[in-house]
C-alpha positions in Angstrom: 45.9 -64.5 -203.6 48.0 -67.1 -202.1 51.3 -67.9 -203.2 51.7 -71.8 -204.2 54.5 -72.0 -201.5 51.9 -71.0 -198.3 49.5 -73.5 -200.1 52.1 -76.4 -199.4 52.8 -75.3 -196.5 48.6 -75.4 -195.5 48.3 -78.9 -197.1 51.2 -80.2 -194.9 50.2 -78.7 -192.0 45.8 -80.2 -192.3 47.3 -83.6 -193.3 49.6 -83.7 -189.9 46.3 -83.0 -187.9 44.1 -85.7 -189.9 47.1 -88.5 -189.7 47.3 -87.5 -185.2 43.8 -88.6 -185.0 44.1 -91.7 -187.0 44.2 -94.7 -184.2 47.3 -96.6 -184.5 47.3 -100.4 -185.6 46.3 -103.3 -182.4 48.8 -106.0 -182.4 46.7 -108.9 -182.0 46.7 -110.9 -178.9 45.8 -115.1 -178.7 43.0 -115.8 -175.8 42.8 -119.0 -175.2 38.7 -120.3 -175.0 37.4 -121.2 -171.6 36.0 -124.4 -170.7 32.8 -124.3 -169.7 33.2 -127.1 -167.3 35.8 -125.3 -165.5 33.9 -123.6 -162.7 31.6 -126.6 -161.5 34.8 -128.2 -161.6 36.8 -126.0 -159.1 33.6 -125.9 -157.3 33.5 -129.6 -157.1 36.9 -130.1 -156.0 36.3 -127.5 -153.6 33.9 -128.8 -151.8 35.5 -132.2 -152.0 38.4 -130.8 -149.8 36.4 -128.9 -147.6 34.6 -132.1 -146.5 37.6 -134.0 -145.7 38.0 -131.0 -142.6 36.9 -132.5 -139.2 33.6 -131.3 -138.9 33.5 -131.2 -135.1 35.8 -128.7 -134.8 33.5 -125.4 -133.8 36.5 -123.1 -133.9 37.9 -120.4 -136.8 40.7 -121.4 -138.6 43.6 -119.2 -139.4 43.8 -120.3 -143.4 46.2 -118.7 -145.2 44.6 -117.4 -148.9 47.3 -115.8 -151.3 45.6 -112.7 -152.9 47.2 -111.0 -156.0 48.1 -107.5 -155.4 50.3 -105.0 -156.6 52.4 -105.8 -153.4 55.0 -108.6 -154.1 54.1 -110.4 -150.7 51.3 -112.9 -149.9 48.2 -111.5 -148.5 47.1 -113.7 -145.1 42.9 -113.0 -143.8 41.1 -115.2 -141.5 38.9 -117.4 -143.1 36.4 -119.3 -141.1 36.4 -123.3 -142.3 33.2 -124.2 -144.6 31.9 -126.9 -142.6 30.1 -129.5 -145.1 27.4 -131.9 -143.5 28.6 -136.0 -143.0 26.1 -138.1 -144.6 26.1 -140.5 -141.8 26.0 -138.3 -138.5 26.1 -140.3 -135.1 22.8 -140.8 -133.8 22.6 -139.7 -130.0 19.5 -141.4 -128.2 17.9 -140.7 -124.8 16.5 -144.3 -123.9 14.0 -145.2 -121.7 12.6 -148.5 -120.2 9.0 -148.8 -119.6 8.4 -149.7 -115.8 7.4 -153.3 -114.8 4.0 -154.2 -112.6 6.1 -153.8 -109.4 7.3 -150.7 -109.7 4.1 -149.1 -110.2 1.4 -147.7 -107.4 -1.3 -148.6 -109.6 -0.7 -152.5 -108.7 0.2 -152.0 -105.1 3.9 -152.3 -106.6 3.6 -156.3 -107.8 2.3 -158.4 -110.4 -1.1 -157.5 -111.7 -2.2 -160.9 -111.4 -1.7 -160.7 -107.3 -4.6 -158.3 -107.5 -7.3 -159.8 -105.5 -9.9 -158.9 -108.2 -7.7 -161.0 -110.7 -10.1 -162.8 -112.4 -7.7 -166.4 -111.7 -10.2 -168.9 -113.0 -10.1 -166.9 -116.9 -6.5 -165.5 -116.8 -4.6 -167.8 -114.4 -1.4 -166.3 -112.7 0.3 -165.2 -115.8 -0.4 -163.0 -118.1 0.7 -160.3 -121.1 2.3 -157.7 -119.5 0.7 -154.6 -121.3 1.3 -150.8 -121.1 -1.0 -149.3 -123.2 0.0 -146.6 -126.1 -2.8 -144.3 -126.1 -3.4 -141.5 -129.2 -4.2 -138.5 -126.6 -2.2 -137.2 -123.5 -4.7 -137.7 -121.1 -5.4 -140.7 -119.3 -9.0 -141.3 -120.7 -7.4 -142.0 -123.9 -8.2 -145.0 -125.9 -5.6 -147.2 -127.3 -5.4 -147.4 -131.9 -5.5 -150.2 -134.1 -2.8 -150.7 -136.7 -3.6 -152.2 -139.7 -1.1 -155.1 -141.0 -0.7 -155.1 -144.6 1.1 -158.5 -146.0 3.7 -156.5 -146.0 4.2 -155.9 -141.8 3.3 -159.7 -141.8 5.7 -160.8 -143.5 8.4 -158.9 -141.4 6.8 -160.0 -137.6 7.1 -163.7 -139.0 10.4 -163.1 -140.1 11.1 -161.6 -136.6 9.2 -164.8 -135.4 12.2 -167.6 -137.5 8.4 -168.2 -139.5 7.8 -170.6 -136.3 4.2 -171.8 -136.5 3.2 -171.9 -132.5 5.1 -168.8 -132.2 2.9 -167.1 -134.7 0.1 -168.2 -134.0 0.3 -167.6 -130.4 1.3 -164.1 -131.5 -1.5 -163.5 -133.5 -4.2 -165.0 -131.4 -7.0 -162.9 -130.0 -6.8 -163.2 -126.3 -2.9 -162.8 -126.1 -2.9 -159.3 -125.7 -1.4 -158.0 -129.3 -4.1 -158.2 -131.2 -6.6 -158.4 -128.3 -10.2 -156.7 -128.8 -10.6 -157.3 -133.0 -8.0 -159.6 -133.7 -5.7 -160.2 -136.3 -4.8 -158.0 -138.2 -5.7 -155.0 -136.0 -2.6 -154.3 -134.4 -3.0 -152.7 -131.0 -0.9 -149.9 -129.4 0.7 -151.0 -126.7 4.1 -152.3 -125.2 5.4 -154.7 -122.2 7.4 -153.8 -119.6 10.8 -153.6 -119.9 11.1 -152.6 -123.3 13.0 -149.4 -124.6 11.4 -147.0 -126.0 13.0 -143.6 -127.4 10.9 -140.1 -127.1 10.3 -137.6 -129.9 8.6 -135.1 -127.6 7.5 -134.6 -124.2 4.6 -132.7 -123.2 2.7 -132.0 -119.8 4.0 -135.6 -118.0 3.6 -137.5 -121.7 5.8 -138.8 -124.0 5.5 -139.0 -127.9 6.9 -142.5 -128.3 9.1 -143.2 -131.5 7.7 -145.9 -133.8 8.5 -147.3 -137.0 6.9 -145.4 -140.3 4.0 -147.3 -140.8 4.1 -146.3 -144.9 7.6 -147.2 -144.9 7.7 -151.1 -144.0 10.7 -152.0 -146.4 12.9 -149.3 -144.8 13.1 -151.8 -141.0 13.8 -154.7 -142.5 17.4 -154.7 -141.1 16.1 -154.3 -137.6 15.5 -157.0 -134.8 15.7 -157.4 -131.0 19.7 -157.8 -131.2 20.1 -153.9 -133.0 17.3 -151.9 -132.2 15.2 -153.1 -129.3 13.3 -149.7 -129.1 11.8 -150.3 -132.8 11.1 -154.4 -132.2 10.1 -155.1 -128.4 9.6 -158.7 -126.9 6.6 -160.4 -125.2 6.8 -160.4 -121.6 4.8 -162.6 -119.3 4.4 -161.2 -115.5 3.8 -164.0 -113.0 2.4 -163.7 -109.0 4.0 -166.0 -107.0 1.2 -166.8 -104.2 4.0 -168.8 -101.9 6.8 -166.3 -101.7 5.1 -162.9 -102.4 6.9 -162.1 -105.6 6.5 -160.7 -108.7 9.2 -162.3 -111.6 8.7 -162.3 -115.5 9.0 -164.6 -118.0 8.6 -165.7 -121.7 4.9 -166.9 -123.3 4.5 -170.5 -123.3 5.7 -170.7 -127.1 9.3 -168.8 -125.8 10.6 -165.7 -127.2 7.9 -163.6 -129.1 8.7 -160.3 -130.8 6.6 -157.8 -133.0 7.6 -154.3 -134.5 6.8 -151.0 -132.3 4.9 -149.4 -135.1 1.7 -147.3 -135.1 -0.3 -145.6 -137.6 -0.9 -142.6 -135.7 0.7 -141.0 -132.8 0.8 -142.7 -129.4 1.8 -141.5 -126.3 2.7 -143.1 -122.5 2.8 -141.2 -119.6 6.2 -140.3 -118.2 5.9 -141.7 -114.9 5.2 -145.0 -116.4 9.1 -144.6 -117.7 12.6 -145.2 -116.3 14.8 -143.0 -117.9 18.8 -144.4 -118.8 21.5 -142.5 -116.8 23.0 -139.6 -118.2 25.9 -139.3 -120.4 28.9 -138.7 -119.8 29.1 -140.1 -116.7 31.8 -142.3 -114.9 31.8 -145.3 -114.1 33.8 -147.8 -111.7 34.3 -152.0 -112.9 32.9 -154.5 -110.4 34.7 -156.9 -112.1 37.6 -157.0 -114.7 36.3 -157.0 -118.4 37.9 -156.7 -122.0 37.2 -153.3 -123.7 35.4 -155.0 -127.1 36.2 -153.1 -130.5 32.0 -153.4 -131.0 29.6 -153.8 -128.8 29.1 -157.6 -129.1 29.9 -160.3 -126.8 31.6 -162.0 -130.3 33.9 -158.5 -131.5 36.8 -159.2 -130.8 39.7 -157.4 -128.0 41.0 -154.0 -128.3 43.8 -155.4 -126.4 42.7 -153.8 -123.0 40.9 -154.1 -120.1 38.6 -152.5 -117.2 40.2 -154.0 -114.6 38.2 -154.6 -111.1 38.1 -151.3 -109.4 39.2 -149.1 -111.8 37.1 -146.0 -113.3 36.3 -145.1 -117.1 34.4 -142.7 -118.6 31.1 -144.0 -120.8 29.8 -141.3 -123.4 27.5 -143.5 -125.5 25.0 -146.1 -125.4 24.1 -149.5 -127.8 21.0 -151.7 -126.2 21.5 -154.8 -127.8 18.6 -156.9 -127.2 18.4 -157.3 -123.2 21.9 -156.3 -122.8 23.2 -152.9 -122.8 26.7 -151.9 -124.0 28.8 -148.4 -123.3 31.5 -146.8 -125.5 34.5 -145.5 -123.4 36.3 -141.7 -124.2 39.4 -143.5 -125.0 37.8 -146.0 -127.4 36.1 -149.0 -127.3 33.2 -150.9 -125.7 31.9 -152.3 -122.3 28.9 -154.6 -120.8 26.9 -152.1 -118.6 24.0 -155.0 -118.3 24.2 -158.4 -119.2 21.2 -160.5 -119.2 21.5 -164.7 -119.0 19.2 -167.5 -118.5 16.9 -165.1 -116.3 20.0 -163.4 -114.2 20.5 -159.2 -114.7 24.4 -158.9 -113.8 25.7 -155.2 -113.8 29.9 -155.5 -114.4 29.8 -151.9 -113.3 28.5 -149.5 -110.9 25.7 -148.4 -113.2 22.4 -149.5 -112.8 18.8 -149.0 -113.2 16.2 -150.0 -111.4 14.0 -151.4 -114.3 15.0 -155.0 -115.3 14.9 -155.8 -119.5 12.8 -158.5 -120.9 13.5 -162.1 -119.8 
């Protein structure tokens, strides 16, 4: 039997074991809530400083990221840039001009019309200047007809200034547009010394680029002055019997245009094309210019010239109607071919062969 004393003793000793296992009181700590909207936030703002980077530059960056470690010193790692796409990208074109009568082999390299099968009495000595569009790269090809919805219509009279004769000359049967079934059957073709751009070539053919024939309220900004690939111009060829020559000019109405635009695909053959010089390429004045801001005989100076003789760099092209205009490495615009009242000048040394519309 245990004496009371060794029973106190037992009591103190189980209640010190119980009270060590007992787990001691949290102080309680405030968190503050998180905002839901704070991740597509940083996100956001992320990208929004990421886009303002120059996206040209294909190099890594050395970007210095502070990382929290148990080190008291900022952490640096290489970080390559996140590059974000620009929403309005510059455009780089190949351009093309489609050959005249008198460059080709296939009319003894002058006008159709000096043919001496030229059926004079019908067609007289002018007439439409046609390349035809065909839907298949081989040669037996046939040409398609485009349907013009009110819609089209409405844009090739604007195109037109709603002029009556124009239109109607436009539209008529035997003028070569709408040749064969007549208005509104739209035929593929072109006249030479247009510009066309490609989107494929295949075997000696090229895919030529139209307008998106479901799309007709998306060209309603373009014209022969800013995109003379998508609207082209009527061009008459003419046999001159006395002097042996070939020359080209407008219909009897004047200046006719109608949009480049196709239901299907249509293709021309290669050789049939004069392809624009290469860029970069240098160039050397013929005669002193100004160096326009745009390229438009009415933008105004950058406040220097190309003087006569000197050289410059061209690295981009703007057709602009029958004229064609280059943009210089160190900023800036030039005439490479000006067209007036009939005359081609070229104010520097590059050319082409293939003369624009009249």
């Amino acid at each position: 039997m245990q004496s009371p004393r060794k029973k106190l003793l037992l009591w103190l000793t189980a209640l010190t074991l119980i009270m060590a296992c007992v787990p001691s009181m949290a102080v309680p700590v405030s968190i503050s809530t998180l905002n839901p909207n704070a991740i597509n936030t940083f996100i956001v703002q992320t990208a929004n400083v990421a886009f303002t980077q120059t996206a040209s530059v294909p190099t890594l960056t050395a970007t210095a990221t502070q990382i929290n470690t148990s080190t008291p010193e900022a952490t640096f790692t290489l970080v390559a840039p996140i590059i974000f796409p620009s929403s309005t990208p510059t455009q780089r074109e190949e351009y093309f001009r489609v050959k005249h009568d008198n460059q080709l082999a296939e009319f003894n390299y002058r006008s159709r019309t000096g043919d001496p099968k030229w059926p004079v009495d019908r067609w007289g000595w002018q007439t439409p200047e046609v390349v035809r569009l065909v839907v298949a790269t081989k040669n037996a090809a046939g040409t398609h007809h485009t349907t013009i919805t009110p819609p089209w219509e409405a844009y090739m009279d604007a195109l037109n200034d709603y002029n009556k004769k124009t239109i109607n000359y436009l539209k008529s049967r035997d003028t070569a547009i709408f040749d064969g079934n007549g208005f509104p059957q739209l035929e593929s073709m072109t006249m030479g010394g247009n510009i066309i751009t490609l989107d494929e070539v295949k075997n000696g053919w090229g895919r030529v680029h139209t307008m998106d024939y479901n799309d007709p309220g998306s060209v309603q900004k373009f014209d022969y002055t800013n995109r003379p690939d998508l609207v082209h111009k009527f061009v008459v060829v003419v046999w001159n019997r006395t002097n042996k020559t070939t020359y080209f000019v407008n219909p009897p109405p004047g200046a006719i245009y109608w949009p480049l635009v196709s239901s299907r695909i249509v293709w021309i053959p290669m050789e049939n094309l004069e392809g624009f010089p290469q860029l970069p390429m240098a160039v050397t004045a013929n005669m002193t210019q100004e160096i326009k801001a745009q390229p438009s005989n009415d933008s105004v100076s950058t406040g220097f010239e190309l003087a006569e003789g000197s050289s410059t760099q061209v690295i981009k092209y703007y057709p602009s109607g029958s004229n064609v205009w280059g943009q210089v490495s160190g900023g800036g615009w030039i005439a490479l071919l000006t067209h007036k009242k009939g005359a081609v000048t070229y104010p520097t040394s590059w050319q082409m062969a293939t003369q624009p519309p009249p």
